[in-house]
Every structure is written in C-alpha cells, then in structure tokens.
C-alpha positions, 0 to 999 in steps of 0.5 A: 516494508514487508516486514510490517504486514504479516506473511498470511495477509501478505500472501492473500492480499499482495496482487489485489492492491496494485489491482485496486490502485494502479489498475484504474489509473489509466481510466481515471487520467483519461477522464481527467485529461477529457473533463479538463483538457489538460495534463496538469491535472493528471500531475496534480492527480499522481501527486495526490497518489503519492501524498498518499502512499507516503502517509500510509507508509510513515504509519507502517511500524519500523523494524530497522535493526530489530530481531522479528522472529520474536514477533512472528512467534508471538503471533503465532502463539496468538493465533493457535491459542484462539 
C-alpha cells in the first residue's frame, strides 16, 4: 500500500490520518455508549469504520509484481518540468 501514495505526500501527511481517524474514536464510542447505552453500537460503529477503509483501500492502484521505478521518474519528470 505504500507504494500507491507518492513519498513527498507520504512524508507530510502520514501521522495526520491516524490523528483525524483514530484520534476521536474514543470520544465518538463514548457518546454512542451514553446516547444509547449499549455496546453494540460502538460494534456497529467500528464496523462502519472499517467497511470504510476496506472501500477506500480497493481504489488504491496495484503494483503486485511491478517494477515502480519507472513511475517515480516519471513523476519526477513531471514535476520538474512544471
């Protein structure tokens, strides 16, 4: 999965995401827990969290058995050019 985010996004963004998502997980599950009272909706809402990363993952390009250096040089290409 690396592979599929260019290293300079990589690099600025990588710590933000876990910070975004997981960050206000505890804060979310425990006003679910007080709005219902009942752990089956923090179930319901860590599936919902993971229905979707699984979608947002199977978007991500495959480079299973490919060379990628071609692509880095291009993109490097691209971005000095511009």
């Amino acid at each position: 999965m690396a592979n599929a985010i260019p290293t300079p996004w990589a690099n600025r963004g990588g710590a933000s995401g876990s910070v975004l998502a997981g960050g206000p997980a505890p804060l979310i599950a425990t006003a679910l827990l007080a709005a219902y009272g009942s752990g089956y909706v923090i179930a319901l809402y860590i599936l919902f969290c993971a229905i979707v990363s699984i979608t947002a993952t199977s978007f991500l390009p495959d480079y299973t058995n490919q060379d990628i250096s071609q692509e880095h040089e291009i993109r490097s290409a691209a971005s000095t050019a511009a």
